[in-house]
C-alpha positions in Angstrom: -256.7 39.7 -32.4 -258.5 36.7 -31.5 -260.1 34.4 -34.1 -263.1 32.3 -34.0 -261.2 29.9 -36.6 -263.8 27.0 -36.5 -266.7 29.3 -37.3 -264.4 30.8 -40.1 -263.9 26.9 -41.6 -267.8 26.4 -41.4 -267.2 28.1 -45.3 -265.5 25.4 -46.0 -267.5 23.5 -49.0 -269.7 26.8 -49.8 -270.0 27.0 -53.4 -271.7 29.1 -56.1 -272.3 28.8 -59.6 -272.4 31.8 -62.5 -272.8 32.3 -65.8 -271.8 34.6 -68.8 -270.7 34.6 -72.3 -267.4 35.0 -74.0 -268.4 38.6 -75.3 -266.3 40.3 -77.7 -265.6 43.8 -76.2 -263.7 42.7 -72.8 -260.7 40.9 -75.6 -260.7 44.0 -76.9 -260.3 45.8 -74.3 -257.3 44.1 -72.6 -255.8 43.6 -76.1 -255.4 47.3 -76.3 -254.9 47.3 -72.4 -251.4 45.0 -72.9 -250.6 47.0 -76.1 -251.4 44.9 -78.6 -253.7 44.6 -82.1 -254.5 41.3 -81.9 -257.9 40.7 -80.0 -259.3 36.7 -80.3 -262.2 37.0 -83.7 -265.5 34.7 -82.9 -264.7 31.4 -82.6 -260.6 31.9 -81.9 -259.6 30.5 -78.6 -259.0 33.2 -75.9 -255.2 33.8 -74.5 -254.7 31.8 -71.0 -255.5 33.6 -68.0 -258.3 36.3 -69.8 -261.0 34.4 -68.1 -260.3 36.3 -65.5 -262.7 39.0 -67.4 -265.9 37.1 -67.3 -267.8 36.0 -63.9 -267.3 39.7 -62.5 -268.5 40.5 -59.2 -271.8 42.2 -59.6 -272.5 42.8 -56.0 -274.9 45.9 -55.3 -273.0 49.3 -54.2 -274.4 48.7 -50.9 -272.7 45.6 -50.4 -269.5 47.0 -50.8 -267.3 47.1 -48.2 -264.6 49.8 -46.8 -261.7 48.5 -49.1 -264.1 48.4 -51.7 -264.4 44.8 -52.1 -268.0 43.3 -51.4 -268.3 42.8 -47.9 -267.2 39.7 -46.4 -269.4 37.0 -44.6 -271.1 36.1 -47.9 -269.5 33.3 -50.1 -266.2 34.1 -49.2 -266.0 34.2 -44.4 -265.8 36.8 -42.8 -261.8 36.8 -41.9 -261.5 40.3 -39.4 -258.2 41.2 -41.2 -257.9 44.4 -43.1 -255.5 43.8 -46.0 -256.6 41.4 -48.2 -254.7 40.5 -50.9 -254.6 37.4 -54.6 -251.6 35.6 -53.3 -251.5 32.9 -56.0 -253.3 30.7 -58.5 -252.8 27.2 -60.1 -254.0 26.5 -63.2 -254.9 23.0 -65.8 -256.3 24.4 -69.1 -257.6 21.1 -69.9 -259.6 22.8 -73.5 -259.8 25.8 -75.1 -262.3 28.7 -74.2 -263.5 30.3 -77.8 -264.7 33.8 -78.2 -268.1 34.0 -78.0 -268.7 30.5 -76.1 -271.1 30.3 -73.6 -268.9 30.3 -69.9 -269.9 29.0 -66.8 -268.3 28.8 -63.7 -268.4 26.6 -60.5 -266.8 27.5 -57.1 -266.2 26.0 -53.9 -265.0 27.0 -50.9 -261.6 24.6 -50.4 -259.8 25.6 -47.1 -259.7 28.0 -44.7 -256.2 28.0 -42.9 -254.7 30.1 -40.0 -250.7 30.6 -40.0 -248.2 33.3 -37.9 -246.6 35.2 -39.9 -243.7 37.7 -39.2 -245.8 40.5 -38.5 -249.0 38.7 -37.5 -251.3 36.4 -38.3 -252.7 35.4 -41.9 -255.8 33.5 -43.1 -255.2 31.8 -46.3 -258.8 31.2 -48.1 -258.3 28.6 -51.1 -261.1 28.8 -53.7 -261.1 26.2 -55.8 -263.1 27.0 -59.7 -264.4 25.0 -62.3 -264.8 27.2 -65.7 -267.0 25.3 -68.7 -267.5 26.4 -72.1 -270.2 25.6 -74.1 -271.0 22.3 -70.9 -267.4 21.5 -71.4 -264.5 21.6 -68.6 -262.0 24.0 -70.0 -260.6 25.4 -66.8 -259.5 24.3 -63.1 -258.0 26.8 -61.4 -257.0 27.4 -57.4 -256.9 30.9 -56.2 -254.9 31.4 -52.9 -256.3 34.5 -51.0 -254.8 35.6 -48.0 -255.8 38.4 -44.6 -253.5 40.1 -42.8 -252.8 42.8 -40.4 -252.2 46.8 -41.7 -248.5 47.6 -41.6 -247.2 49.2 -38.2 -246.2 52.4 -38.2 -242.4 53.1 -38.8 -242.0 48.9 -39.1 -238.9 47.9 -42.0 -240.1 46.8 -45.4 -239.4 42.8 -45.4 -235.9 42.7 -47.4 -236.6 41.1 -50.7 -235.5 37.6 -52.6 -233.5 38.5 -55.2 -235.2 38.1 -58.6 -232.9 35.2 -61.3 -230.7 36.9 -63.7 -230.6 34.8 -66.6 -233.8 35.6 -68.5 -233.9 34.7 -71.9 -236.5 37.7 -72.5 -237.5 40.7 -70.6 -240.1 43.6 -70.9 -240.6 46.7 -69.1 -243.7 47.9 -67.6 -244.2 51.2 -67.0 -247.6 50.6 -64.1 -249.2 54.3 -64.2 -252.1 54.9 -63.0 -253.6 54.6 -66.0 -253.2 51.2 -66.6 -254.1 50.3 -63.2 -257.7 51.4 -63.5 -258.2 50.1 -66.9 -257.4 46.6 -65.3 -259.8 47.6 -62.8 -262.5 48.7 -65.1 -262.2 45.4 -67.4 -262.3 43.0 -64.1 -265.2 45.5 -62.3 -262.8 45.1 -59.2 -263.5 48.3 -57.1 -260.3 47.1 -54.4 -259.0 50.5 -53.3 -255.3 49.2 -53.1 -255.1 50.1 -56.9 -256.6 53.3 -57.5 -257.3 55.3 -54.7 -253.9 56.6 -53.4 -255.6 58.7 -50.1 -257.0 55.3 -49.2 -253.8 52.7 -50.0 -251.2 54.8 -48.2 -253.0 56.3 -45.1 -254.9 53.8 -44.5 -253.4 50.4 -45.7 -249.9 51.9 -45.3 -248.0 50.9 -48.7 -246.1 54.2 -50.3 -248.1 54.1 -54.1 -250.5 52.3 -55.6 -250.2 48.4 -55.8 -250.4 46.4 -59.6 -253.1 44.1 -59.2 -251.6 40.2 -58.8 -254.1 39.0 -62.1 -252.4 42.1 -63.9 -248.9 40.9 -63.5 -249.4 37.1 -63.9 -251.7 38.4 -67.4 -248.8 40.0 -68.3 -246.2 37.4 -67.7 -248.1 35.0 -70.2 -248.0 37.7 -72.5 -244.9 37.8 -72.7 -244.8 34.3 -73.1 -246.9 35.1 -75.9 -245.0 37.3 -77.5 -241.9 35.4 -77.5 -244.0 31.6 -78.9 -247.1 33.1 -80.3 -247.9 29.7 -81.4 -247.1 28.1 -77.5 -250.2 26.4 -75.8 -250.2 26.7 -72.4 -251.2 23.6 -70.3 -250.7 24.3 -67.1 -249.8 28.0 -65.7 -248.9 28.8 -61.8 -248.2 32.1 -59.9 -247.0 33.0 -56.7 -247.2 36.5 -55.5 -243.6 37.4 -54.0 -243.6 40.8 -53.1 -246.1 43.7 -54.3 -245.2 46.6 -57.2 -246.3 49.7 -56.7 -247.2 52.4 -59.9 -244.0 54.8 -58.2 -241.2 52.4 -60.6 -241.4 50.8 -63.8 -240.7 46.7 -63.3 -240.0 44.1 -65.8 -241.4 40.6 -66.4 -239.1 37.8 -68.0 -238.6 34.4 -68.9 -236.6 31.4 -69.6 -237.2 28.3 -71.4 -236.2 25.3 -68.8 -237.0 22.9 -71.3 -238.8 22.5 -74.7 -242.2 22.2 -72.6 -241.6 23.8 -69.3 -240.7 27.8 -69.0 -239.9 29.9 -65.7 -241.5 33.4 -65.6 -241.2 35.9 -63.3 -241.4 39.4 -62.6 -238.5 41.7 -60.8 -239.0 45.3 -59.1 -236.5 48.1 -60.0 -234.4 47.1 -57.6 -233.9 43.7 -58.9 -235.9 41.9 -56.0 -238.5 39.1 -57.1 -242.1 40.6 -56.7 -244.0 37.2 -58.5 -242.8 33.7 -59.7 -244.3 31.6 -61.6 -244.0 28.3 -64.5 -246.0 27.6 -67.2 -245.7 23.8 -68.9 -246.6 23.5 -72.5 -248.6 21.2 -74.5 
């Protein structure tokens, strides 16, 4: 496949701006979502990373394209790849967010990269956001999305990294189906990768459904959490390894390095490293 890479880096510096409010329900739901009873009250900063379900993507269903993301060409190019997938985020939580703040956020177009990979090429797309509450920076945040090719028939899985085995802490995840589309529901992210199974393995080629990226960093911090309820988190990164799939449970875990900085990662059943990622405390 040719690309037209200049045309695709003419999105470079695009930007868009939206809106929305720190409603109540959404905390509730992903509280109960992760398993837990403890949803932020009015006025009680929001967990890191649950952001990520305000600023949804309210694009008409006409918009939408095959893979059931909107279709491309519109603030994000128009990269001709198929697969398209969160590869990684960096994160500076420079203030809290507060339940029931008013949110905004500001986004910019920040790259648009092409690289060979080992089974063709990929287009990396960096986004770079700016979330405010109440007109105040709270959050800066780089999201890494990258394009590739669809797998080739009868083509090896890549052999994976092994995951490290000295976490201090470890919880299993049981991904059903189940919890897949709640994530879905609660982030209004209509992907077909995570829910419909027809689609994801005839026509992207992966054997199950995949755990969304978001989903599995969301639940490394919570377990985070759970281990220094009273932790706050400064900075936060992820980087997407390999994917997990709702056939096997997996496990996230975690290490303090230091007083301040922590390793977290997450591990497939068969002990390969599927995301890694470091959070530093205040």
């Amino acid at each position: 496949m040719t690309f037209d890479l200049a045309h695709l880096q003419t999105w470079i510096g695009r930007s868009v701006r939206v809106d929305d409010v720190a409603t109540p329900v959404p905390l509730q739901a992903l509280t109960a979502t992760l398993d837990r009873d403890d949803p932020p009250a009015p006025g009680q900063p929001i967990p890191p990373l649950w952001h990520w379900l305000y600023f949804l993507p309210l694009h008409r269903q006409s918009e939408i394209g095959a893979d059931g993301h909107p279709a491309r060409g519109g603030f994000l190019p128009p990269v001709p790849l198929p697969r398209r997938m969160w590869a990684g985020s960096r994160l500076e939580f420079r203030a809290p967010v507060l339940a029931g703040q008013a949110l905004s956020r500001s986004s910019r177009i920040g790259d648009v990269r092409l690289k060979e990979g080992r089974s063709g090429p990929l287009v990396f797309v960096k986004v770079q956001h700016e979330i405010s509450a109440d007109g105040r920076l709270a959050i800066a945040e780089e999201h890494d999305i990258v394009y590739r090719e669809l797998a080739v028939a009868g083509e090896p899985a890549p052999v994976g990294v092994a995951a490290p085995d000295n976490a201090q802490w470890t919880r299993r995840i049981a991904p059903d189906d189940v919890l897949l589309f709640r994530y879905s529901a609660l982030t209004f992210n209509g992907h077909r990768i995570h829910y419909d199974r027809r689609y994801v393995t005839e026509v992207e080629g992966y054997p199950g459904l995949i755990v969304h990226g978001p989903l599995i960093a969301t639940l490394l911090v919570d377990v985070l959490r759970r281990e220094r309820p009273d932790a706050r988190v400064q900075r936060f990164s992820f980087t997407a390894k390999s994917p997990l799939f709702d056939l096997h449970a997996f496990d996230v875990c975690g290490r303090f390095d230091s007083d301040r900085h922590v390793a977290l990662w997450a591990r497939n059943h068969e002990g390969a490293l599927a995301m890694q990622a470091s959070a530093e405390l205040a």
